[in-house]
ROBA-425758 format. One line per 10 residues: number of its first residue (from 1); their letters; for each residue x, y, z negated of C-alpha. Coordinates in Angstrom, 3 decimals. Example, Ala and Ser with C-alpha at 12.3 -4.5 7.8 and 13.67 -1.06 7.14 Angstrom:
BEGIN
1> as> 12.300/-4.500/-7.800 ~ 13.670/-1.060/-7.140
end
This chain:
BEGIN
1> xxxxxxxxxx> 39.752/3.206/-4.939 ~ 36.032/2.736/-4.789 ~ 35.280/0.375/-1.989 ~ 32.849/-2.146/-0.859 ~ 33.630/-5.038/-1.587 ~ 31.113/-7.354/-0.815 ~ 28.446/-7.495/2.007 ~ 26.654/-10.622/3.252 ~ 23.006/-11.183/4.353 ~ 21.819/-7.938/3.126
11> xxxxxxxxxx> 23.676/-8.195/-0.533 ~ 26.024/-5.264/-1.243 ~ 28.244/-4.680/-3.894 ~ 30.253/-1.488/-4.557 ~ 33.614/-1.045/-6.886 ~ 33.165/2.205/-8.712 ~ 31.053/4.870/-9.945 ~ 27.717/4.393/-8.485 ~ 27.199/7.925/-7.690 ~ 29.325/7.802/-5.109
21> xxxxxxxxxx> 27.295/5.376/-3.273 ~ 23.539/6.574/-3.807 ~ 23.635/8.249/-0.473 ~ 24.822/5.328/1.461 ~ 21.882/3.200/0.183 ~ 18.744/2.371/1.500 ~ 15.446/3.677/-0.266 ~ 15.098/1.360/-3.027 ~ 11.295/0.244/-3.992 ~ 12.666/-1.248/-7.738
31> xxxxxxxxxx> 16.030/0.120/-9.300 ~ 17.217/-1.677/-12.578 ~ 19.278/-0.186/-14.804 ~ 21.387/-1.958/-17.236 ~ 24.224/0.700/-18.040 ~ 25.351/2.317/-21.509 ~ 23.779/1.282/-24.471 ~ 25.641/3.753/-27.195 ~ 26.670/0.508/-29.001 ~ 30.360/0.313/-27.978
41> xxxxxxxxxx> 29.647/-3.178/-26.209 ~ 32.882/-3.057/-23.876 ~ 35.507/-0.779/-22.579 ~ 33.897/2.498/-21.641 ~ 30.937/1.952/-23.143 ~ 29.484/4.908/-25.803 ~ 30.100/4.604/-29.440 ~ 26.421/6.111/-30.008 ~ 23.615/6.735/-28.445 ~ 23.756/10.698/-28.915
51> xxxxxxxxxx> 25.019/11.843/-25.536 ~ 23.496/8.999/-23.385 ~ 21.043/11.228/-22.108 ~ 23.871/13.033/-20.753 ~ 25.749/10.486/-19.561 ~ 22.615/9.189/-17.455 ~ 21.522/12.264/-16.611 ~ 23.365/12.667/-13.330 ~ 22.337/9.083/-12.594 ~ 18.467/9.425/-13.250
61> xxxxxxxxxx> 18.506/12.871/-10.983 ~ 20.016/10.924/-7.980 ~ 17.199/8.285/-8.462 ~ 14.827/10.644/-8.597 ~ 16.066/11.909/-5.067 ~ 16.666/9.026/-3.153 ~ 13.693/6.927/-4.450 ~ 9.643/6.991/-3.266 ~ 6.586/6.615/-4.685 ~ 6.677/2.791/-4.273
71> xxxxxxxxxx> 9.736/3.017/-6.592 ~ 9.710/1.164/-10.092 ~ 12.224/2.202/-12.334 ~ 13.713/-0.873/-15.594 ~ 15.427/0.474/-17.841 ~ 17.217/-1.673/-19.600 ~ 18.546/-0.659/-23.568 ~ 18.560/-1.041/-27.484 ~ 15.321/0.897/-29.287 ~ 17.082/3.780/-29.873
81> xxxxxxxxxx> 19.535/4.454/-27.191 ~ 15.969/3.970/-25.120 ~ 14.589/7.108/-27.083 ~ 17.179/8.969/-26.596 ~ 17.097/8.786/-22.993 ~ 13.528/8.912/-22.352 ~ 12.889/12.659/-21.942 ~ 15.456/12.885/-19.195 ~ 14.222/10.312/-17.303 ~ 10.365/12.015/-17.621
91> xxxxxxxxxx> 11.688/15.165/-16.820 ~ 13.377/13.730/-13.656 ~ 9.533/12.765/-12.239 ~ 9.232/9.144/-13.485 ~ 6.104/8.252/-15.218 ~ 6.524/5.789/-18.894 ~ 4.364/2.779/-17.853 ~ 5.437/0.205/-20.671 ~ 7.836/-0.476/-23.369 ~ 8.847/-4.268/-22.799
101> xxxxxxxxxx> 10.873/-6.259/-25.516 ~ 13.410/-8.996/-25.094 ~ 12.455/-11.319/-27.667 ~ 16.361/-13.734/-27.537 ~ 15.234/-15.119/-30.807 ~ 16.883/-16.624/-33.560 ~ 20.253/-18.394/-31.387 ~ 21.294/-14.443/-30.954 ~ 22.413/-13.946/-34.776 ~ 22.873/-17.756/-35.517
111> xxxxxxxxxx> 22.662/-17.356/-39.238 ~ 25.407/-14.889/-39.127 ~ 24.443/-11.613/-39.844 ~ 24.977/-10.419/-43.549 ~ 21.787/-8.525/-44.232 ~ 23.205/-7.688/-47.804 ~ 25.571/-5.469/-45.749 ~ 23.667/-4.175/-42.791 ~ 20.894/-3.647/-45.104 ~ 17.918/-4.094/-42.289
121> xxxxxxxxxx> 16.580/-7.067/-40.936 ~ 18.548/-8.916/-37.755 ~ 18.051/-7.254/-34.573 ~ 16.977/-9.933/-31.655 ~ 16.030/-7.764/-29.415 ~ 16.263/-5.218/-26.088 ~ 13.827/-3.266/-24.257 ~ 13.610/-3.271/-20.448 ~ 11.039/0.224/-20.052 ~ 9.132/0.458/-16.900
131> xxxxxxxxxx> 8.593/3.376/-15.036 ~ 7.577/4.489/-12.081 ~ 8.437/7.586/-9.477 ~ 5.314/10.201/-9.833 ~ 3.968/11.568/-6.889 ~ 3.150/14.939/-6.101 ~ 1.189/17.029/-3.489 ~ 2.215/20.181/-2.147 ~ -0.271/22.830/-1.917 ~ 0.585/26.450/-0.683
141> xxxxxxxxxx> 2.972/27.254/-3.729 ~ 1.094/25.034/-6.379 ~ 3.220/21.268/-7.102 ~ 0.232/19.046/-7.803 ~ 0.527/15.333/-9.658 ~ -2.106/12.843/-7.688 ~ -4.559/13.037/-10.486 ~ -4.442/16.680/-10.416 ~ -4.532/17.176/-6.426 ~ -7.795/14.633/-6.304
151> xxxxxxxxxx> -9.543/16.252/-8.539 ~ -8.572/19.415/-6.049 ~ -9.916/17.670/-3.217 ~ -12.974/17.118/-4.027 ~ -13.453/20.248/-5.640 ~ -12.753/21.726/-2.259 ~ -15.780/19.624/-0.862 ~ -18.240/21.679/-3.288 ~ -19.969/17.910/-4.099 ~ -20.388/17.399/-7.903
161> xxxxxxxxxx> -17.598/14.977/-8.816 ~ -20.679/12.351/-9.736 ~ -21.533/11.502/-6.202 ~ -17.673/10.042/-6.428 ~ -19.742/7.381/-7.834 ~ -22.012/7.148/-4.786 ~ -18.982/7.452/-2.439 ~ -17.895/4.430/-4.175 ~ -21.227/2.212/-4.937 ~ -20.715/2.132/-8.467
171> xxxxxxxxxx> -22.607/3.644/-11.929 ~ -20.067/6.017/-12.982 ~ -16.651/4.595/-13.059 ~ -15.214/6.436/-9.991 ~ -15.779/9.591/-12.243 ~ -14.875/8.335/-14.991 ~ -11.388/6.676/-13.465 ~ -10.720/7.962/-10.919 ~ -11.439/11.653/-11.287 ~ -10.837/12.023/-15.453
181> xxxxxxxxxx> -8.804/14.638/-16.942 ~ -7.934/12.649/-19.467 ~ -4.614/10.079/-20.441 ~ -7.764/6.779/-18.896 ~ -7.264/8.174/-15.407 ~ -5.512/5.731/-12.619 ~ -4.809/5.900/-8.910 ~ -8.161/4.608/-6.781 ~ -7.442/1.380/-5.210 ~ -7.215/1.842/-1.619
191> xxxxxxxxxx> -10.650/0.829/-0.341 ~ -12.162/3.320/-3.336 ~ -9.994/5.960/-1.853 ~ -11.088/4.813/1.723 ~ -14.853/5.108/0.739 ~ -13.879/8.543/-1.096 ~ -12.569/10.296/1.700 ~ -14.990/9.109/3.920 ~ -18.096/10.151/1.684 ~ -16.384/13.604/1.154
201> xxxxxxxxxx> -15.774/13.817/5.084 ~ -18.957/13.139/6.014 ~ -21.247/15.136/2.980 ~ -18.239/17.735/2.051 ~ -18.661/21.985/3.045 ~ -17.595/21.795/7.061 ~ -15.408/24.427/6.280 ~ -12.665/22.377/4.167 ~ -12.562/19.431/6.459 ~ -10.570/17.321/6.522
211> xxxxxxxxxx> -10.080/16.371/2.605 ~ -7.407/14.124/1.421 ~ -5.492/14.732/4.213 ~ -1.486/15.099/3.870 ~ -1.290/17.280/7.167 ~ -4.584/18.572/7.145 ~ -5.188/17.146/10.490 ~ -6.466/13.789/9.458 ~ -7.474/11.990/6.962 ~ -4.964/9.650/4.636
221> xxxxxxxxxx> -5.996/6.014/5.585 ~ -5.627/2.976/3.750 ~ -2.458/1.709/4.847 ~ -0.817/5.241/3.737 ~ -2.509/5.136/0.413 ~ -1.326/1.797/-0.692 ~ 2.350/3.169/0.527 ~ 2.080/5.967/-2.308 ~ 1.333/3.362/-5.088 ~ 4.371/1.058/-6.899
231> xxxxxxxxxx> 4.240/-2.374/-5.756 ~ 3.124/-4.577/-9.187 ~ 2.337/-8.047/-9.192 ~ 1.261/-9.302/-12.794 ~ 1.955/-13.272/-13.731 ~ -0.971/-14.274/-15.272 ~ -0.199/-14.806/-18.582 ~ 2.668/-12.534/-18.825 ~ 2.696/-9.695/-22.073 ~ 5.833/-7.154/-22.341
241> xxxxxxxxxx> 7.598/-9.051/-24.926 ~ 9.754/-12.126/-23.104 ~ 10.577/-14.780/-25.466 ~ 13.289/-16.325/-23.863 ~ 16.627/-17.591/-25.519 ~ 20.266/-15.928/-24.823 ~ 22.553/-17.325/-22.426 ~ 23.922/-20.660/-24.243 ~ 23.898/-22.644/-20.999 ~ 26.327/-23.592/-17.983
251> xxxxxxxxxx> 24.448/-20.144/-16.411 ~ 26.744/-18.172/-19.120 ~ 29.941/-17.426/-17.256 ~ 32.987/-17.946/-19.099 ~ 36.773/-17.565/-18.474 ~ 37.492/-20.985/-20.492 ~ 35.330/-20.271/-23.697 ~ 35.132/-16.372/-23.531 ~ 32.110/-14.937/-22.037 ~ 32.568/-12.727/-18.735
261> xxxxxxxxxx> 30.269/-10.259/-19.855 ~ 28.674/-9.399/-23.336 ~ 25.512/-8.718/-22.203 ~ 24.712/-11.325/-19.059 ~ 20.991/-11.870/-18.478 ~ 18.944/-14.596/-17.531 ~ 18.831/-14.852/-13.940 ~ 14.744/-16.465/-14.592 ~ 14.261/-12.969/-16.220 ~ 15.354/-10.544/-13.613
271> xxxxxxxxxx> 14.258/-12.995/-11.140 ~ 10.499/-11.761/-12.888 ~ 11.031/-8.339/-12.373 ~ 12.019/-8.765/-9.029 ~ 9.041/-10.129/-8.276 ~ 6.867/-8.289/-10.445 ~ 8.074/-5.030/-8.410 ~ 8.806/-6.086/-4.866 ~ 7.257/-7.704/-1.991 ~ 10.014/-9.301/0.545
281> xxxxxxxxxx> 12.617/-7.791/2.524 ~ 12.376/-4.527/-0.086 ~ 15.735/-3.355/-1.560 ~ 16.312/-3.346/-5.203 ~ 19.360/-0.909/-6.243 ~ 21.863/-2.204/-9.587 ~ 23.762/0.752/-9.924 ~ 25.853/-1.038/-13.398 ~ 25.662/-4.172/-11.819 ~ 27.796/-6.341/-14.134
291> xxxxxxxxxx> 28.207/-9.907/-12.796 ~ 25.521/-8.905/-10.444 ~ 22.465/-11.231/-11.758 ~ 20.169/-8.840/-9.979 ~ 21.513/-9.534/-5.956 ~ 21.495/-13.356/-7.140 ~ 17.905/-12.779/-7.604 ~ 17.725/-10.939/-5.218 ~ 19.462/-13.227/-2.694 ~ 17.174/-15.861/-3.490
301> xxxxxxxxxx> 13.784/-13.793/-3.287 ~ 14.687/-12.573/0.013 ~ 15.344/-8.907/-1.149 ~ 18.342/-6.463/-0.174 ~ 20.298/-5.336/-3.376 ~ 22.680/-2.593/-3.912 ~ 24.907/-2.960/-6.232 ~ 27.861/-0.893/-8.403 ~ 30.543/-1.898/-10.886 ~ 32.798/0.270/-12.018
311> xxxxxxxxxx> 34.971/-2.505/-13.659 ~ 37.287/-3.901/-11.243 ~ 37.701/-7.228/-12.512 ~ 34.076/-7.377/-13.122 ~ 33.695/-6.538/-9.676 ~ 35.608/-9.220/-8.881 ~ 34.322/-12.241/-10.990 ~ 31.018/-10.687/-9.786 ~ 31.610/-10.833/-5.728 ~ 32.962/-14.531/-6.541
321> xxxxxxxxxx> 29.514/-15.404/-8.413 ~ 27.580/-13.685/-5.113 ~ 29.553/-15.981/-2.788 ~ 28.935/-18.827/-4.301 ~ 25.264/-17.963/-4.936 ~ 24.628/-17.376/-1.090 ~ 26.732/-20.875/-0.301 ~ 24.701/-22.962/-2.798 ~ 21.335/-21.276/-1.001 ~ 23.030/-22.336/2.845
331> xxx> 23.127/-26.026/1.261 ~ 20.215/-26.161/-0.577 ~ 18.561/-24.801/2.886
end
């Protein structure tokens, strides 16, 4: 019967199907997804990566409806199950930021993969694909994206879009950033959209005001623009292929000398994305949560998780691992 089965200092963790439990779940700001890969890894797992897109499908729409613009999407899979699922996830509102690659190096095939029989060269590698939830404006019966609807805006002003770059104190990059039609365009920090919808306020037709307005009473401030962008922190130094080893350590959890889970990742890794995608207090969602790596990061970042397993003893090893992981933290404290 699907249950709760764990919930301490803002750590959840579900036993069954995850879509039962989207609705009881606060807005997440980062979900990660580590579900199906197609390869036939472990007991319910898909043989191929053919009807994944199906299989997620239900998944991806229910993240598309409970998330917000804030919310980063990982997306954890091999190459090709990846591609498969990509369109669905697109067509469910989430922009493709980047393709990231686990690079677990040579200690993942250990000399023991017969390339005489596989015929290809040994595969060391996962992507984790980052996306994030689009945003769109709603004008009379037209569904803008935020590139289209600021173009829009200042369109409405009747200003020529280069005194963007006066409105923001620059040559021409406001124009040719923040305005473009083209693939280069991104969202205007906040105090470039600040100086924007003052300028167009202030020198825009009397007759549109206000512009950039969400209730066309005021205009958006700062505080509300920063809410509609994903939260991103980049480590200096950090690409989107991870070179870090496969579990080998005492982190791997084992029943004697069989692993728990096929697939475990290293906590340092998701701890990354965590943090990469979150500021404190936010809630991350794990809706095939495994042996829950993502609340123990979680737990020890000071974000709420949400987490799912379908797999009851999973679920079980996993809620053992998340007490433990919360007692280690009240000692170390």
């Amino acid at each position: 019967m699907e249950k709760m089965i764990f919930n301490k200092r803002n750590i959840s963790l579900y036993n069954g199907d995850a879509q039962l439990f989207y609705n009881k779940w606060k807005t997440p700001t980062m979900i990660l997804s580590d579900g199906p890969y197609g390869i036939s890894g472990y007991k319910g797992d898909l043989d191929n990566e053919f009807r994944l897109a199906e299989w997620y499908a239900p998944h991806i729409k229910a993240w598309s409806e409970y998330s917000m613009p804030r919310t980063t999407l990982w997306f954890w899979c091999t190459e090709q199950g990846w591609a498969s699922v990509h369109s669905e996830i697109v067509k469910n509102g989430w922009d493709f930021k980047a393709c990231n690659v686990w690079d677990k190096g040579m200690s993942h095939v250990a000399g023991n993969t017969n390339t005489k029989t596989i015929s290809h060269l040994p595969i060391v590698t996962e992507v984790c694909v980052q996306y994030v939830k689009r945003s769109y404006f709603i004008i009379g019966e037209s569904k803008m994206t935020m590139q289209e609807w600021l173009r829009y805006e200042w369109e409405r002003t009747g200003l020529p879009f280069s005194k963007t770059n006066d409105a923001c104190g620059v040559a021409d990059a406001a124009t040719r950033k923040y305005f473009t039609k083209s693939n280069l365009w991104y969202m205007p920090p906040a105090d470039a959209f600040s100086k924007i919808s003052q300028y167009a306020n202030e020198y825009g037709s009397p007759d549109g005001r206000p512009y950039f307005s969400l209730n066309g009473k005021e205009m958006i401030s700062k505080e509300e623009w920063e809410y509609l962008k994903p939260v991103f922190h980049c480590p200096f130094g950090t690409t989107n292929v991870w070179s870090i080893s496969q579990l080998r350590s005492k982190e791997r959890l084992k029943d004697g000398t069989k692993a728990l889970h096929n697939n475990q990742k290293p906590l340092s890794l998701i701890k990354n994305l965590v943090e990469m995608s979150t500021d404190k207090n936010d809630v991350v969602w794990d809706p095939f949560g495994g042996l829950c790596t993502t609340a123990v990061a979680c737990a020890q970042l000071g974000r709420a998780c949400y987490c799912a397993e379908i797999n009851d003893e999973t679920c079980n090893k996993a809620a053992k691992r998340l007490q433990d992981a919360l007692l280690e933290q009240v000692i170390e404290f």
